[in-house]
N, C-alpha and C positions, 0 to 999 in steps of 0.2 A: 409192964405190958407195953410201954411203946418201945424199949427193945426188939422186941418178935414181930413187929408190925414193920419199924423201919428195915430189918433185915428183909421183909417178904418185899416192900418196895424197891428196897435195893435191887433183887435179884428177881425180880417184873421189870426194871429198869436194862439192865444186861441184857435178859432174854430180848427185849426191844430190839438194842443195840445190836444184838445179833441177826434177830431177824430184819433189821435193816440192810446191815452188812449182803446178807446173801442174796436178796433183794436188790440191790445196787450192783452184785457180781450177773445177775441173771439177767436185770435191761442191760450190761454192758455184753453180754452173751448174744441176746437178742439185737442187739444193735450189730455188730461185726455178722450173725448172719446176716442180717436186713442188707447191708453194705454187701454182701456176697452175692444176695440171692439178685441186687441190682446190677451186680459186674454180668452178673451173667446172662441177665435180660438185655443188656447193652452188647452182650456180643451173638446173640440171636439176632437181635436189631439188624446188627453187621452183618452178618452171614445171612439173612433174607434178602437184606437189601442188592450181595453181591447174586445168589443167587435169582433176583430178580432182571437185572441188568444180563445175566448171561442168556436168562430166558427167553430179551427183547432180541440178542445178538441174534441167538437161535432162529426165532420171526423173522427176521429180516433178512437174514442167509436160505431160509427157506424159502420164501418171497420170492428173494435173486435167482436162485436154483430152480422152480417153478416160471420164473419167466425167460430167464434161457434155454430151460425145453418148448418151452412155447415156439420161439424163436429159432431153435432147430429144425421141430415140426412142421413151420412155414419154409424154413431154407429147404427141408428134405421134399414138400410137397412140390416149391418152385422146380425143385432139379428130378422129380419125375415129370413133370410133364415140359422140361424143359428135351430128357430126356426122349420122351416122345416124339416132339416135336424134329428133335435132330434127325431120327428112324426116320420117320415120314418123307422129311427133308431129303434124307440120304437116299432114301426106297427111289425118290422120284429123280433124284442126282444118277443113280446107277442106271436106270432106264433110260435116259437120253442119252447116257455115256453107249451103253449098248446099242443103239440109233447112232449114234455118231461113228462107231466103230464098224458099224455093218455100213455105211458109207463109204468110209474111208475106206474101206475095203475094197468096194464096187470102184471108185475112182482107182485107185492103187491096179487094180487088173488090168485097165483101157490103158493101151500102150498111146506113146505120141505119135505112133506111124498112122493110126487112125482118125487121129482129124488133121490134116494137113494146114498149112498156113499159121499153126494155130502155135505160139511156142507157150511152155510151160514156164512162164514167168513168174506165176507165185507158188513155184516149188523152189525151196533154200538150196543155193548154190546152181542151180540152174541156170543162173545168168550167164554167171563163168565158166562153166562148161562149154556152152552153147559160141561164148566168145571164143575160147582156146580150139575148138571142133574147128569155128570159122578158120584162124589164123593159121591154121595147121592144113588145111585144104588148099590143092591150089585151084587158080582160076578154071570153071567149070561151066559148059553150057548150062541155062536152066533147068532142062530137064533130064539131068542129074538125079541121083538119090541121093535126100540128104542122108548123113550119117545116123547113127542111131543114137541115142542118148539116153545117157543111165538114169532111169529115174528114182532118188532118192527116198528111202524111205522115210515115213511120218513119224517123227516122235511127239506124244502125248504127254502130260505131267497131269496126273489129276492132283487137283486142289484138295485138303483134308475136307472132309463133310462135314457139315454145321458151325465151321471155326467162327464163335464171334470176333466181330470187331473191335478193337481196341479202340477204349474210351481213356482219354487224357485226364486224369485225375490227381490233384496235388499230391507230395509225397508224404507231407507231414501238416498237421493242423492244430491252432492254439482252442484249449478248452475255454469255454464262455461264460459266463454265470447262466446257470439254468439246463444248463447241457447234461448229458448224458452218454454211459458208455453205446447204451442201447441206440440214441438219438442220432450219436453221430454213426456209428453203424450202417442205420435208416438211411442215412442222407446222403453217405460216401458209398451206396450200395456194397459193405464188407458184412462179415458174419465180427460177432462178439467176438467168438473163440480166434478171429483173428486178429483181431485188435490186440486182444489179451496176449495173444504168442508173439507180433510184432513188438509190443512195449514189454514184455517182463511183465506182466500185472497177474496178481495173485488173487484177486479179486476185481470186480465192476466198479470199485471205488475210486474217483479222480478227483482232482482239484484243478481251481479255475488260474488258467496263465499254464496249465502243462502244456507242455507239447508231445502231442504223439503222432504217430510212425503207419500209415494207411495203408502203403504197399514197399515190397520188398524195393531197393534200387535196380533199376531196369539191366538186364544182361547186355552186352555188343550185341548186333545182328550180323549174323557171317553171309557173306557174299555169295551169292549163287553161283556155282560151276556149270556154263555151259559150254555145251562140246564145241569143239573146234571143228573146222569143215573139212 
């Protein structure tokens, strides 16, 4: 009888053996997931994190976007009632022009034979007339009639209406710690958007020691034509 005994231990022993086996295949099963299901918590990790950062980009381009309509808003406000102001300007430019011209008028019709004594000296070219008349006359009792003399017409140039004046301002300027595209803007009275198309900038973003480009380089100014006498 211990025959049949040891063969049942035998084969309780195996069975063990086996069920250790498959047991040692299944944590190693369960390990290689565990290892997996952690690669792939780590690349969630990554990809929140990138999509976090794109999110902050997004704020802060909206931000910029949000304060340079602001900033137009104020330019487009200043330039209506800049443009008012020019109308106004202009309304009350055109009415004195129209007084001056219904003057000019009234003087333009009195001939020089009507005030005697009296010569037409601050009409252009009237000096030299009046000289060449003398030189070409000859010696005359007084009471004489003097010749008659052409009086010149008036020409007028009206000035454009409302042209401001030209303010001196440097061409190009170094960024500072602390500065702004907005800041320097403000200070060099220009618009963003110009700044931006002077330097190539694809965005508000600068660094301190650049140098940037405030206004275009100044044109020649061409000489004025005026007539000859």
């Amino acid at each position: 009888m211990v025959e049949p005994e040891v063969s049942d231990l035998q084969l309780t022993v195996d069975t063990l053996k086996t069920t250790i086996r498959d047991a040692q295949r299944t944590i190693t099963e369960l390990r290689a997931e565990l290892d997996a299901r952690r690669q792939e918590l780590a690349d969630v990790q990554i990809a929140r994190a990138q999509m976090e950062g794109r999110l902050r980009e997004a704020e802060r381009r909206l931000a910029e976007a949000r304060h340079v309509i602001d900033l137009q808003r104020e330019e487009l406000a200043g330039s209506r009632a800049e443009r008012e102001r020019v109308a106004r300007t202009g309304a009350a430019l055109h009415s004195q022009l129209k007084q001056l011209q219904k003057q000019l008028s009234k003087v333009g019709k009195q001939s020089p034979e009507s005030r005697p004594g009296i010569a037409p000296a601050n009409l252009p070219g009237a000096g030299r007339r009046t000289a060449a008349a003398v030189k070409m006359e000859p010696s005359q009792p007084t009471e004489s009639v003097a010749p008659a003399v052409v009086q010149p017409a008036f020409h007028q140039e009206e000035s454009p209406v409302g042209a401001p004046a030209r303010v001196a301002v440097p061409s190009r300027v170094l960024v500072k710690p602390g500065d702004t595209l907005w800041s320097l803007a403000q200070r060099h009275h220009v618009t963003v958007k110009r700044l931006m198309s002077l330097n190539g900038l694809a965005d508000t973003r600068i660094e301190v020691g650049q140098a940037l480009w405030l206004s275009d380089p100044p044109a020649p100014e061409e000489s004025p034509n005026y007539p000859t006498p």
